[in-house]
C-alpha positions in Angstrom: 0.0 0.0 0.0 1.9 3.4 -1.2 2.1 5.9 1.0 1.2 9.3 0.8 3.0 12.6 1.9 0.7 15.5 2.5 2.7 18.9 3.2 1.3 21.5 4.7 -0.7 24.2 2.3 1.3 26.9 1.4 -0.3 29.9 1.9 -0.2 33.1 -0.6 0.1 36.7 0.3 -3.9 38.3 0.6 -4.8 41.8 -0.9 -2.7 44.5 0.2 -5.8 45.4 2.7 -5.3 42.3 4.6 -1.9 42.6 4.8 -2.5 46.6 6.7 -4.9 44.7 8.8 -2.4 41.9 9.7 0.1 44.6 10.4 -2.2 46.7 12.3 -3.1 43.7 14.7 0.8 43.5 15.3 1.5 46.6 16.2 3.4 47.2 12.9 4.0 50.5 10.6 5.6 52.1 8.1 9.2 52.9 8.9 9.5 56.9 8.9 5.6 57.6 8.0 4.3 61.2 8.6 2.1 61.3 12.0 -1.4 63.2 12.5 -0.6 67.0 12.9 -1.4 67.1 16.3 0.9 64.4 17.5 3.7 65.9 15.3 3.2 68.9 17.5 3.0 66.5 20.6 6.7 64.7 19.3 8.2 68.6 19.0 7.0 69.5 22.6 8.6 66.4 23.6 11.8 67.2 21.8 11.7 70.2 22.9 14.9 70.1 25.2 16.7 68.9 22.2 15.9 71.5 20.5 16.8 74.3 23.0 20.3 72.3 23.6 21.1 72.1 20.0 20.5 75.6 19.4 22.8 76.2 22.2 25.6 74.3 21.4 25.3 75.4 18.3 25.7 79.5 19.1 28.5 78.3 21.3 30.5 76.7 18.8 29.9 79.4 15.6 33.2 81.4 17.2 34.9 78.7 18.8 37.7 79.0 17.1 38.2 82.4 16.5 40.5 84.1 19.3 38.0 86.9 20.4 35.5 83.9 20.4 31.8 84.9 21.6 32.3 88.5 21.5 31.6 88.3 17.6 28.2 88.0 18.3 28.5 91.5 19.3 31.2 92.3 17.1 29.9 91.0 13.9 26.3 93.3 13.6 28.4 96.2 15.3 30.8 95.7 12.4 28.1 96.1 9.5 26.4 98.9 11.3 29.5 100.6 11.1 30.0 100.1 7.0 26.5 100.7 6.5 26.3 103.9 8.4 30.0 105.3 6.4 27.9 104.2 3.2 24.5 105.1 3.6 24.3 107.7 6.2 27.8 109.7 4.8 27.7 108.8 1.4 24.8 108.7 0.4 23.1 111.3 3.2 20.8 108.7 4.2 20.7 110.3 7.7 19.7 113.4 6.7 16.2 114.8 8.5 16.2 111.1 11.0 16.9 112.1 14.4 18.8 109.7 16.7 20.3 107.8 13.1 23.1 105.8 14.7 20.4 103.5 17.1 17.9 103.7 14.3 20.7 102.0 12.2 21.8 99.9 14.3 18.2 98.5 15.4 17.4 98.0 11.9 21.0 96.1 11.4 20.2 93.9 14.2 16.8 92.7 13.7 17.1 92.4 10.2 20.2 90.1 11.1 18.3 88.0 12.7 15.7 87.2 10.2 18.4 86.8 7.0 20.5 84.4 9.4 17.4 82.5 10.6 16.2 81.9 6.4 19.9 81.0 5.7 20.2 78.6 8.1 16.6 77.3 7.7 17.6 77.1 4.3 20.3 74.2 5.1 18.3 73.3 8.3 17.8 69.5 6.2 20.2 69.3 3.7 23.3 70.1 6.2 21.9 68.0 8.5 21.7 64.8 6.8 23.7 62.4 8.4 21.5 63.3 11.4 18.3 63.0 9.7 19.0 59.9 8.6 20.4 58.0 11.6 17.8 59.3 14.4 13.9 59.7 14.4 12.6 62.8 15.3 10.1 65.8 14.1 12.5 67.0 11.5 11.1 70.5 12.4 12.9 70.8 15.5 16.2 71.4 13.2 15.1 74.9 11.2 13.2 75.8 14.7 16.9 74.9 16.6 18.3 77.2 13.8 15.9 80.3 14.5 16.4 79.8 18.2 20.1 80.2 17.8 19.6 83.4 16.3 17.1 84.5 18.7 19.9 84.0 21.1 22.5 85.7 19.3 20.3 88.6 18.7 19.6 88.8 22.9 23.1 89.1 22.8 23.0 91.8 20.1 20.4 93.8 22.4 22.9 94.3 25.2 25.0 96.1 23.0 22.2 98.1 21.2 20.7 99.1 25.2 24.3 100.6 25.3 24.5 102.4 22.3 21.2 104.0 23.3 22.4 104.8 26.4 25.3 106.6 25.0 23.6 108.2 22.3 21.1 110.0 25.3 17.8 107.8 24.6 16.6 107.0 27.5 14.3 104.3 29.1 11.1 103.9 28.5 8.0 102.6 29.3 7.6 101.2 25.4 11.0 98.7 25.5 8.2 96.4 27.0 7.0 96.1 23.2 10.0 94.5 22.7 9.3 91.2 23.7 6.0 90.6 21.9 7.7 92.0 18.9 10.6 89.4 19.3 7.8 86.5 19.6 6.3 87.6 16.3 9.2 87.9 14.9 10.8 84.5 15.9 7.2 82.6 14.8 7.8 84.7 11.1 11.2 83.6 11.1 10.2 80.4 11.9 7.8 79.9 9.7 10.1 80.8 6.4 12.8 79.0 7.6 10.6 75.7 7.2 9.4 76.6 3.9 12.8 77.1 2.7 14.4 74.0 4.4 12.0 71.8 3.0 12.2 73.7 -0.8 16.4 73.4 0.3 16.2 69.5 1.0 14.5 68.8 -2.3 16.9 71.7 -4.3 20.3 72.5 -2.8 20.7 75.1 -4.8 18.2 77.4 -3.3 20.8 78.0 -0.2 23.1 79.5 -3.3 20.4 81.9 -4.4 19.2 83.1 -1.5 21.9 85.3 -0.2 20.6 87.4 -3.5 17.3 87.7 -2.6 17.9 88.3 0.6 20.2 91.3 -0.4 17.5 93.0 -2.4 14.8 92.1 0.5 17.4 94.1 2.5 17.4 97.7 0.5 13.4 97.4 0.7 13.4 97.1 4.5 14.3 100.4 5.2 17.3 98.9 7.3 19.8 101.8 6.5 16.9 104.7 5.5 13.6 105.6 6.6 11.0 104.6 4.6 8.6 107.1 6.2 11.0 110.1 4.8 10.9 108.2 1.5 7.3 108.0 0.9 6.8 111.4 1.8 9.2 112.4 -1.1 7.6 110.5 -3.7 3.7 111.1 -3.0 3.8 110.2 -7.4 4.0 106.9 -7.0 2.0 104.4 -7.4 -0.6 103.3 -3.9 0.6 99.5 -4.7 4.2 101.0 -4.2 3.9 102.0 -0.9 1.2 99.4 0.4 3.9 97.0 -0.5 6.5 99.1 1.3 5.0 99.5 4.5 3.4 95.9 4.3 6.9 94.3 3.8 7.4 91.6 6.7 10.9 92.7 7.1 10.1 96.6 7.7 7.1 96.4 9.9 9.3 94.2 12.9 12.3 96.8 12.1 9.7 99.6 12.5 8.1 98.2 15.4 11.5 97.6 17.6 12.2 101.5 16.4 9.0 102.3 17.9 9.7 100.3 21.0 13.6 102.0 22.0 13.7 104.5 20.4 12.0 107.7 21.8 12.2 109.9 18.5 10.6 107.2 16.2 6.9 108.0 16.6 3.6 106.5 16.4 3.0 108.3 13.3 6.1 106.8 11.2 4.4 103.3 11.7 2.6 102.0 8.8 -1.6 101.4 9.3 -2.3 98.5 11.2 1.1 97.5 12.2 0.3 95.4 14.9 -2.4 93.4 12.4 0.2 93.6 9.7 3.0 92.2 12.6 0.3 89.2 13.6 -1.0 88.7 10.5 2.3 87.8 8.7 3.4 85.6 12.1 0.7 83.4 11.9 1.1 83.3 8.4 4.1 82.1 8.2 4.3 80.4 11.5 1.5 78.1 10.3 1.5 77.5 7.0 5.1 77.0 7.0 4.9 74.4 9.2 1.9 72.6 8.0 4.1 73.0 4.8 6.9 71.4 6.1 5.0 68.5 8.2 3.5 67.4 4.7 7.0 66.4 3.3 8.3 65.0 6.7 8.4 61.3 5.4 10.9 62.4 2.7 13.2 64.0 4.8 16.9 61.9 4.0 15.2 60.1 1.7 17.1 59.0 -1.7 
């Protein structure tokens, strides 16, 4: 009588559906897959003593090996003020009919400063980074945020200098420096914002970080960093409405205008554009959100390829 083997069934792979499902029951998921939007924001939070400690050591070590070492965080602005104002304000008479011109230079020097270094860094935020994207899970957000809270550092270190220069130049404290520090939080969230959209645009296209010290140069003669852009307007009532809407509306000027506003007792109220503060909010939440809803729906690609 022959005898007859039976082996076991084989058993074939089901629709992809079944297979989620198996996976599911398991516990099991995609390597490196985006999360909801609100635990992203709860993995940040989390993270977010990397992220302080990062920026840190990171301001620490941008002068560590020059000999003056952290007093170039001072030295550095101080040093463009100073070639901006021989330029602009003795060449070119840009301080003629601005009172109190050396602290409204330098306060326009130093908070435009710190939103050009927080987009160039932002820029590279992913693509400088990648060894570090690629070997370690976290919100990939928390690097162009780290960036932007480097230069919210350097710039506090910035403001000890400028508190001196208006000192010495006989502006004295007021009541409106308080306005700093909700202007700072706008700014950081604008800054913020940009820097994701660009370090996402920079991951995908490393050439971006190559234009962007251009644009950024050109952003920087529309700011009114080294001139007033109230004294401007005022001598050009020809031109067109659009022309000075997007004058006054530009991101750039309206935090440069409101710090003037804040420390400096000769900037008045009636040198700011209409509706700063709505323009100030409006282009912080702007930014601040959509660039990081922006940035959140690439997050899976990050170190990819």
């Amino acid at each position: 009588m022959s005898q007859v083997l039976h082996t076991p069934p084989t058993t074939q792979a089901g629709p992809p559906d079944d297979l989620a499902a198996l996976a599911a029951r398991h516990g099991l998921a995609v390597s490196g897959a985006r999360p909801s939007l609100p635990e992203y924001i709860r993995q940040l939070w989390a993270r977010r003593h990397f992220i302080t400690a990062f920026a840190t050591a990171k301001l620490t070590s941008q002068y560590s090996d020059a000999k003056l070492g952290q007093i170039w965080q001072v030295m550095t602005p101080l040093l463009n003020a100073a070639v901006y104002y021989f330029i602009f304000g003795l060449l070119l008479g840009t301080k003629k009919g601005v009172p109190d011109y050396i602290p409204f230079l330098v306060t326009g020097v130093f908070v435009w400063t710190f939103t050009q270094s927080s987009i160039m860094s932002g820029t590279k935020a992913i693509s400088g980074n990648i060894g570090l994207v690629r070997a370690l899970h976290f919100p990939r957000a928390a690097l162009p945020i780290s960036y932007c809270l480097q230069q919210l550092q350097q710039l506090l270190f910035s403001m000890a200098a400028l508190l001196i220069i208006l000192f010495v130049m006989g502006v004295p404290p007021a009541l409106s420096w308080v306005l700093v520090l909700p202007v700072l939080l706008l700014q950081f969230v604008f800054n913020a914002g940009v820097s994701m959209i660009l370090a996402r645009a920079g991951a995908k296209t490393p050439d971006i970080a190559q234009l962007m010290p251009f644009v950024l140069r050109t952003w920087m003669y529309v700011s009114g960093v080294m001139w007033s852009i109230d004294k401007l307007l005022s001598k050009h009532t020809d031109w067109p409405a659009w022309v000075t809407d997007v004058l006054r509306a530009n991101p750039a000027a309206v935090y440069i205008d409101l710090m003037r506003f804040a420390l400096i007792d000769s900037f008045h109220a009636s040198q700011l554009p209409p509706h700063v503060w709505a323009w100030a909010t409006g282009w912080a939440l702007l930014a601040g959100v959509g660039g990081f809803i922006y940035f959140w729906k690439a997050e899976e690609t990050y170190g990819r390829g």
